[in-house]
N, C-alpha and C positions, 0 to 999 in steps of 0.2 A: 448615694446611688441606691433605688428602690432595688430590692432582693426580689427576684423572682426565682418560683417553685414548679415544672408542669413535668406530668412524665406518659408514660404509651406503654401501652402493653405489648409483650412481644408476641403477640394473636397472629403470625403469619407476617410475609412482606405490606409495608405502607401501600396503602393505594392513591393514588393521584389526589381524591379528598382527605384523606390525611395529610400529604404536602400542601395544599395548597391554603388548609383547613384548618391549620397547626404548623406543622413544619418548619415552612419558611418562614412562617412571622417567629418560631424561636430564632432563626437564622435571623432576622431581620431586627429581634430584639436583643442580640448579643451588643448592641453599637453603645447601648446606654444603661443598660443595666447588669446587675450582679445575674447570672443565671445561673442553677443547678436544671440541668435536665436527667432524668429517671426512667431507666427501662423497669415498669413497675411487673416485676415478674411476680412479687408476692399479691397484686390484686389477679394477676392470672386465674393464679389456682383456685380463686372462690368458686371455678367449676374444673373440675377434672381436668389435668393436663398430663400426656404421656411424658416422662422424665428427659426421655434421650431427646422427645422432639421441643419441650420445653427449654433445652438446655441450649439446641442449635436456632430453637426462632429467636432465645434471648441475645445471641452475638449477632446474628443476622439482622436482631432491628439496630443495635448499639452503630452495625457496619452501615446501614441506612444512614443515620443521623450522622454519621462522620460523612458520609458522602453528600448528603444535601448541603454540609457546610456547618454544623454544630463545632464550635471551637473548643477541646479540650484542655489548652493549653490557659486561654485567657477565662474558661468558665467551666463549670464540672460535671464529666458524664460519667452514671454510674449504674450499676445494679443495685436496686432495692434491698432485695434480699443481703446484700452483702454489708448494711448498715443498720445494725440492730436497732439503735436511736428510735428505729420506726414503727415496730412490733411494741418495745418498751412504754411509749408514747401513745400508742393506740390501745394500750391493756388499760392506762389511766385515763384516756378518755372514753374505752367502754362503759366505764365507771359514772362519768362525769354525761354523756348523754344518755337522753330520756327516751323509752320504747316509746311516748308517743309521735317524736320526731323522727323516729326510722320508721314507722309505718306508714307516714305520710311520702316516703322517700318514693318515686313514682317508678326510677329505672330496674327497684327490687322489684315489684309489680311487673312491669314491663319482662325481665327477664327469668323471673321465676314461673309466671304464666299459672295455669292452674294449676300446674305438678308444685304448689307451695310447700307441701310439706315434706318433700322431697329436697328442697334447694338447702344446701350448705348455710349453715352458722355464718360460715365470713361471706358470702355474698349478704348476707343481712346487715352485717357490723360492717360492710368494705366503705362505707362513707367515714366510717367514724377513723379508720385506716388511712383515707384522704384527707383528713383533716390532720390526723401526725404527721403524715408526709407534709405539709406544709406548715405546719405549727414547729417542726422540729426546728427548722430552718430559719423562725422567725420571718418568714416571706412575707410579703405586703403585698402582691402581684402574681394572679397565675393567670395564663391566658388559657379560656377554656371556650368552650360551643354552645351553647344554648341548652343543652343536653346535661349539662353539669353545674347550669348556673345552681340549682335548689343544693347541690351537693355542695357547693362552695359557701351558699348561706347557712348551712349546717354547720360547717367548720369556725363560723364568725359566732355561731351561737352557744357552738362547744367551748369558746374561748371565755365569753363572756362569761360561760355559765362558771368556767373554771375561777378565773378571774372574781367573780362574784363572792364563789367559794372558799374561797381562798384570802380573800381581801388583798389582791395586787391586782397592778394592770402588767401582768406577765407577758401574755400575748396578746401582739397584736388585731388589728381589723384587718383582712384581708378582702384587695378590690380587685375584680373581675378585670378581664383587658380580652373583650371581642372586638378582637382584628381580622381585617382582609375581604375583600370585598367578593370571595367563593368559601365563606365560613361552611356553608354547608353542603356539597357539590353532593348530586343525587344519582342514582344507579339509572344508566345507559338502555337498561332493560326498562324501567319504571319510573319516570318524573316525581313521583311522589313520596317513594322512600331513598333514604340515605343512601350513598354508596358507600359500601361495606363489606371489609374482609371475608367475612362470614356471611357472605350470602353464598349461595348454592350453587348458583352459576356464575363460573369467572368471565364471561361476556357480559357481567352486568357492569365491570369495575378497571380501569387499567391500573394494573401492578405499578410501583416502580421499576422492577427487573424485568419487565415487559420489550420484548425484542423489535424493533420498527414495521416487523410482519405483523406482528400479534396487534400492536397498536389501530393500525393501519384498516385491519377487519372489524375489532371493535369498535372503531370510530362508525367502520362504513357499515354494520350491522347495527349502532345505536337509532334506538325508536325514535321517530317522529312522526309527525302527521302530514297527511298530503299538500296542505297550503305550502308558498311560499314565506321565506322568512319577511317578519314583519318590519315597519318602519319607522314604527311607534314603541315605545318603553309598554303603554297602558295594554298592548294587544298579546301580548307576553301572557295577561295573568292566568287565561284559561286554555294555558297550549306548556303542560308542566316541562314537558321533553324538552322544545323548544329551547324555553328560557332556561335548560341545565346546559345545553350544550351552548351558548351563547354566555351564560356565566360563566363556562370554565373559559371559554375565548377571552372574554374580559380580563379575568384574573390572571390568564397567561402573560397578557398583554401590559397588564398593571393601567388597564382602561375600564370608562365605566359604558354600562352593558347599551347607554344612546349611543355613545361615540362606534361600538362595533355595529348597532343596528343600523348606521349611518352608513356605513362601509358596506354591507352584505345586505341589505332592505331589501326586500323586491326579490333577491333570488335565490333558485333552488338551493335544495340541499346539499346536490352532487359539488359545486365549487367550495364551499363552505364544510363542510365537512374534512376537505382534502387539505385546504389552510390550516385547518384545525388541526389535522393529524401532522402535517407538516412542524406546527409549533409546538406539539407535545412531543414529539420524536426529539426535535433540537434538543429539548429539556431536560430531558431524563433520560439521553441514551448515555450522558456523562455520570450520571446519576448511578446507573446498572453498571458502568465499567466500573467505579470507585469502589462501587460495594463489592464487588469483586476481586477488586485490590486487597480490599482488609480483609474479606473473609481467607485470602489464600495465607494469611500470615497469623494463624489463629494466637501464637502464641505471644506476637507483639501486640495485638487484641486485648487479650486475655488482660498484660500487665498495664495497658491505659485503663482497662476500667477499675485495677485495683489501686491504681495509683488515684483513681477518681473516688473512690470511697475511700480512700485514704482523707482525702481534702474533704466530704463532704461529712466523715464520721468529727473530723477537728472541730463542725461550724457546728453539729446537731449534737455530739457528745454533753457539751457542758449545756447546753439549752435544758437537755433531758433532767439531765443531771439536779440543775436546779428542780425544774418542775417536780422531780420526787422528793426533794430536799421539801418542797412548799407541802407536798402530800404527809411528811412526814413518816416516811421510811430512810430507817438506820443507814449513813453512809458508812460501809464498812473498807470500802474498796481508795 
């Protein structure tokens, strides 16, 4: 059975594009494969996080992924931070990758902006981080976004290069798995960018913990244009709003985006809209009570996730372990 690696940062509650984008296809990938899923709290910190609130968004995403349906019991969820494997593993392939392939890394660019020389150390090296996170584990499979694909070819290059290095084939090739037919569901305010925790305005994004009022407005406040909805897939391309709010229907539906413009063609917004909120509401208002459930029991919380890096320190320990055996540092221990 293929090992798969993917993990989320605990940046505030998931928003609807993170479930629909991620989420469920881990929930939908537990059927046939090995998974580890990762609240990657240690790529957080590559920018400043307040401690108390880094501490409650980390149990607060762990209570998310339990509620959307991530299986603790047959696959393992865990805190980053709490499985050294992954810092140990990332020191030897700081080592092992080359500054001209983090410079080329586009999301450092992207999120460093002109304040570069400002930006933290580990937001520079946080690829090579992504790559022990899944080199640890031996994974062959992470499902990731379009956004991550050049970081996931880093880590095949770090491997190689080690591999090389080294004269073994240690680790593996690791293969991409872009699933789901709403991989990139876009902000309600704006057809053209992502939706996103961290945008400015919570009217761009529905929360998961989102109340069926809150839903309800957001839907009926998201932008569009004044035509009616189209009948055609082709008429979609130059109408960005349009075809986000018609992907998320689709994706809801586990339909593709002809068979909904079959069903709603021709008319307004106002029916369509209210379907829409209607099937996001069913969704995730089971979604918000769950997470609710766990977060009120912090301390049976607490011990699923140490009982999950219990299981996932057993599968990354001895992987590490070797790898430093190949580096050639003293096992003392």
């Amino acid at each position: 059975m293929e090992r798969i690696f993917s993990g989320i940062q605990p940046s505030g509650i998931p928003t609807l594009g993170n479930y629909l984008g991620a989420i469920r296809n881990w929930v939908r990938l537990q059927d046939d494969h090995d998974c580890l899923w990762c609240v990657v709290d240690l790529h957080a910190i590559t920018a400043w996080q307040d401690p108390s609130a880094l501490l409650e968004q980390s149990l607060e995403m762990a209570a998310v992924l339990l509620a959307c349906g991530v299986d603790p019991m047959r696959h393992i969820l865990f805190l980053q931070s709490s499985v050294r494997a992954h810092v140990q593993l990332a020191w030897i392939f700081n080592c092992v990758a080359r500054l001209g392939w983090l410079n080329r890394m586009t999301q450092f660019k992207d999120k460093a902006g002109k304040d570069r020389e400002n930006a933290s150390c580990g937001l520079y090296v946080y690829p090579n981080l992504m790559a022990a996170d899944i080199h640890a584990y031996h994974a062959t499979r992470v499902p990731v976004g379009d956004d991550q694909r050049q970081h996931l070819e880093l880590a095949n290059d770090i491997a190689q290069k080690f591999n090389h290095d080294y004269g073994v084939e240690f680790f593996p090739t690791v293969q991409p798995l872009i699933l789901g037919p709403a991989a990139r569901v876009m902000s309600l305010r704006d057809g053209t960018k992502k939706m996103s925790k961290s945008d400015a305005s919570d009217q761009s994004r529905i929360n998961l913990n989102d109340d069926p009022e809150a839903i309800a407005l957001k839907i009926r406040r998201a932008k569009t244009d004044p035509l009616p909805l189209p009948s055609e897939i082709d008429e979609l391309a130059q109408r960005p709003e349009t075809r986000n709010l018609v992907g998320i229907y689709a994706a809801m539906t586990d339909r593709d985006v002809g068979a909904v413009l079959k069903e709603h063609g021709g008319r307004g917004f106002g029916p369509f809209k209210a379907a829409l909120t209607e099937l996001i509401v069913e969704h995730l208002s089971p979604i918000a009570s769950e997470t609710r459930r766990f977060l009120n029991d912090r301390v049976a919380l607490i011990d699923l996730l140490k009982k999950g890096a219990d299981r996932a320190a057993a599968i990354s320990d001895p992987i590490v372990s070797e790898a430093e055996r190949l580096v050639g540092f003293v096992r003392v221990r």
